[in-house]
N, C-alpha and C positions, 0 to 999 in steps of 0.2 A: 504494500500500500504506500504509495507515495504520499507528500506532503499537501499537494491539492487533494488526493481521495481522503485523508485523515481532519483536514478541514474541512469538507463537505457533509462525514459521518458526525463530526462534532455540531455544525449546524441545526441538522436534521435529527439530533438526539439520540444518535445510535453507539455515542462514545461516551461511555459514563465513568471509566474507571482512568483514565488518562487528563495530563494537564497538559496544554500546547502553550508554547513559550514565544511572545513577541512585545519586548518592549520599545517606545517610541526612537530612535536611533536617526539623527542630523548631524550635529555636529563630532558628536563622537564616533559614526562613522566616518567622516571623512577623516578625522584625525587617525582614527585603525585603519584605516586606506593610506595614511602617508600621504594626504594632498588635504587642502583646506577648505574650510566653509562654503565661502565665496567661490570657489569650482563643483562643487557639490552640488550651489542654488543655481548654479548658473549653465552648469553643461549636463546633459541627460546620463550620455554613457559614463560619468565623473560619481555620479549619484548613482546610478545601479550596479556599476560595479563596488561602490563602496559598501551598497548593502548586501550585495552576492557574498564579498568577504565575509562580513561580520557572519550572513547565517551558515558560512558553510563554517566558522572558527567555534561559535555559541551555539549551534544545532537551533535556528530559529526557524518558525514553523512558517512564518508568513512574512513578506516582503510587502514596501510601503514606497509612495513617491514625495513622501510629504518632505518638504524641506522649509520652507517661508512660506508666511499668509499673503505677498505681495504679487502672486501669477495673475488674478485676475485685475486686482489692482494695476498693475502696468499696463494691462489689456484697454480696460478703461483710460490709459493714458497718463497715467502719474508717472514721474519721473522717480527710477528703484536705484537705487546707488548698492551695489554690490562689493560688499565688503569681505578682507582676505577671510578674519577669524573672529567675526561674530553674523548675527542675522543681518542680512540687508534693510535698508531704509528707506523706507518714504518721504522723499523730499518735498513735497508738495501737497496740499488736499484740490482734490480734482472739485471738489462740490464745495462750493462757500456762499449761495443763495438757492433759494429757490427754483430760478432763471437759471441757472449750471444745472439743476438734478431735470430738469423741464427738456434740456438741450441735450441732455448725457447719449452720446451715438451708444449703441448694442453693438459692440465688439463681434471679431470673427477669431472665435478661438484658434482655429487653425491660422490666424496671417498673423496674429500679434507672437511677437519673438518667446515671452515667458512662459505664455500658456503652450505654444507650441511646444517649446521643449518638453514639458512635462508630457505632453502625450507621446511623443517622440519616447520618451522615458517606458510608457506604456507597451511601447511596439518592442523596444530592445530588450524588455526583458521577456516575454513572450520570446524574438529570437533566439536568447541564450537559452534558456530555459524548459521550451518547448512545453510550455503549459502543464509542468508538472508541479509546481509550487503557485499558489494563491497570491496574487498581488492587488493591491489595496491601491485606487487613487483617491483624489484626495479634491476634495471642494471646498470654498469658504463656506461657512453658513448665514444668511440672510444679515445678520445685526453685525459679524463682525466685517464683514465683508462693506456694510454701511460708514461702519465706525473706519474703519481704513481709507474708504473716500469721501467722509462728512469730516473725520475726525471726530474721535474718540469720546473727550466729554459735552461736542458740540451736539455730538446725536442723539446723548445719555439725554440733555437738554430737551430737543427734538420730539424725545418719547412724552414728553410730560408736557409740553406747551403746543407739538405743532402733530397733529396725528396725520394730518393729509401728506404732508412734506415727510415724513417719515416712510408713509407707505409706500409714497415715490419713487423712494429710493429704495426700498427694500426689495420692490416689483420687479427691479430693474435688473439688484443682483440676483433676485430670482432665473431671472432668464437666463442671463452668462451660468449661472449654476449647474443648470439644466443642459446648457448647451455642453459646459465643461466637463461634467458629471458622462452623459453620451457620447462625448470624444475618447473621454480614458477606455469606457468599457469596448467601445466600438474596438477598442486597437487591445483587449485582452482581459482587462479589468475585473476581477470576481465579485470587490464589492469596492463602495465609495465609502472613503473616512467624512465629515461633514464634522466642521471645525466650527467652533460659536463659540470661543472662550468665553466671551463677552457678557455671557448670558448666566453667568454666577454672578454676576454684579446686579441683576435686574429681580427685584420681588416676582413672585407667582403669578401674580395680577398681572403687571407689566406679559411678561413671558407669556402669559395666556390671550391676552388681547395682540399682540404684534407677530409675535416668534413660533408658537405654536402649531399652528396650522400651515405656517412656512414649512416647520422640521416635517410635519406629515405629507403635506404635498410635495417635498423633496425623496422623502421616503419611496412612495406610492411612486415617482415617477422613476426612480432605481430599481423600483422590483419592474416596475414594467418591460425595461428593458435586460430582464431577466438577470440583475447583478443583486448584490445583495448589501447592507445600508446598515455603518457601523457612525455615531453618534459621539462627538467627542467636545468636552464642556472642560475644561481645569477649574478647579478649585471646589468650593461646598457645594453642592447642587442639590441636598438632603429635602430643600424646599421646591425643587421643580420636580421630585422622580413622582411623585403622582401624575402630573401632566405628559411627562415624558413616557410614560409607563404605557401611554396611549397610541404613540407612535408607531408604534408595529413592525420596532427596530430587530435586526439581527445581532446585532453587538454593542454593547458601550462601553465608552472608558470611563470607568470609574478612577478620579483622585483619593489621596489620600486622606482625606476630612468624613470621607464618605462609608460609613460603615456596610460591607459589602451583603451582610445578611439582613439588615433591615431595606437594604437596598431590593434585596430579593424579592421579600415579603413586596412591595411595591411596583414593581418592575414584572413580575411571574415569570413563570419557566421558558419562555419558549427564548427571551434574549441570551446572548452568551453573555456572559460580565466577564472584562480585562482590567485587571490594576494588580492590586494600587499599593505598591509602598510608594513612601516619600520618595520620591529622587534622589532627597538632602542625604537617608537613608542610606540609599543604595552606593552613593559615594563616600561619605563621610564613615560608615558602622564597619568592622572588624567582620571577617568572614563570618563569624561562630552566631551572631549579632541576627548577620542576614541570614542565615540559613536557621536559624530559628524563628525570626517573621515568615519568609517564606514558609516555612513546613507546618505553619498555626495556621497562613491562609489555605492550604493546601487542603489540612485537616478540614478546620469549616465548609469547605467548599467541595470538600468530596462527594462524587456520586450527580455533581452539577455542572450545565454549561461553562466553563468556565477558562479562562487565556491569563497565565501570570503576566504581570507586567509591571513596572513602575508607574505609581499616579500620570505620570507625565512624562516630558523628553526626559531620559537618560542626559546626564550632566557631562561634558566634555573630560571632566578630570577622574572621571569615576576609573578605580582601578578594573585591569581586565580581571583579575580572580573573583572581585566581588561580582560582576554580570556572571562568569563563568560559574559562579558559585549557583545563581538560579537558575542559569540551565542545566548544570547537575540535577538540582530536584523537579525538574521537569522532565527529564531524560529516568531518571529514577521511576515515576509515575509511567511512563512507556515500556520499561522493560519488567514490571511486576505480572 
């Protein structure tokens, strides 16, 4: 059974006794590749070979395109300044009135340089690979995707004073979403990550009126196209997984704040849950440290959909033994 059939029986509930291992990997892959950030975000074959290393060195079950929240942002036209060894930067906000979100052109995923790569990114590992390993692209989601061309606490603003001018702009990343979301799969894609950071900062209210129904009609248009639709929020989100729970997501990332069996209880059986230790965690704690968190998550979560992972990105500085340490107890859970 290969790494895509072992993902697909995990899906579909047919794998109950086994943990599959895939934590967030950007910058720390490039740096275990021997070349930097800024090549990583910026050229396709730079970024999947960097993550082909890491899973063939850590036995990872699933491969990802995600690198920076700025591909459809550039698309849109903002100026992204790419940097050697940290994330790239938005130089500019594309939207600064009304009159800018009223004007905003709908991008051509395929001619704009950033998003192209990434699908580019799509095709080359399907050519390496030959579609035995599961890969994951990757879309902004509706608010943060706002917040990247409204600007951050102008949009947070936005939600509370202007709702028309909000949706505007939401609508709009809607589209590219869609569009970007059917590019990856088209060229290999098993399922879409759908990035919202943003939306740990926002009450249940808020989330429920604006964001909501985005995440399920993003949903619903990924399963259409026959891929499947992994949900990913950093930070507490203890106050949306009721709403979310609705979604009729295949996977989510769970952060660290987020206790993963009440998460359950709310959420039900059919999602996979991936987390969540800290990061800080995973970098900062002693072998002995992490392989006793891990193997307490492992415990609670037996018998369950379930993907070890760190809350979030893996930290550039994290030693290789500490990662290598949770894929041991994911490798362990495999050969029982």
């Amino acid at each position: 059974m290969n790494k895509k059939q072992q993902f697909e029986k995990l899906l579909s509930g047919e794998l109950h006794s086994i943990v599959l291992f895939k934590p967030i990997l950007m910058h720390f892959a490039a740096r275990f590749n021997q070349t930097t950030y800024g090549k990583l975000a910026s050229d396709y074959k730079v970024l999947v070979e960097s993550n082909i290393r890491c899973m063939e060195y850590f036995d990872l079950d699933t491969l990802s395109l995600i690198s920076d929240p700025y591909r459809e942002t550039s698309a849109f036209g903002a100026r992204i300044e790419v940097i050697t060894e940290v994330v790239p930067k938005c130089l500019n906000k594309v939207i600064q009135n009304e009159d800018d979100a009223k004007n905003l052109a709908i991008p051509d995923v395929y001619r704009c340089e950033r998003t192209r790569d990434r699908i580019s990114g799509a095709a080359y590992y399907q050519k390496l690979l030959k579609g035995t390993v599961p890969v994951g692209g990757w879309v902004e989601g509706p608010l943060a995707e706002a917040c990247d061309l409204a600007g951050l606490s102008e949009m947070l603003v936005n939600l509370m004073c202007d709702p028309d001018y909000s949706n505007l702009i939401m609508d709009k990343c809607m589209i590219v979403a869609r569009e970007f979301a059917k590019a990856q799969i088209n060229e290999g894609c098993d399922y879409i990550g759908i990035g919202d950071a943003i939306c740990s900062q926002i009450d249940a209210d808020t989330y429920d009126l604006y964001v909501k129904d985005r995440h399920k009609e993003l949903v619903d248009y990924i399963h259409s196209l026959g891929a499947k639709a992994k949900l990913h929020i950093c930070g507490n989100i203890n106050h949306l997984l009721p709403s979310i729970g609705c979604l009729n997501l295949d996977i989510i990332d769970l952060d660290w704040q987020v206790d993963l069996l009440e998460a359950r209880k709310m959420l039900g059986d059919r999602v996979v849950i991936k987390g969540n230790i800290d990061p800080v965690v995973i970098q900062e704690a002693s072998t002995q440290h992490l392989e006793s968190l891990a193997n307490e998550l492992v415990r609670q979560m037996h018998g369950q959909k379930f993907i070890l992972s760190g809350g979030c990105e893996i930290g550039v500085f994290t030693p290789i033994e500490n990662l290598m340490k949770l894929a041991e107890i994911s490798k362990k859970t495999k050969s029982n």
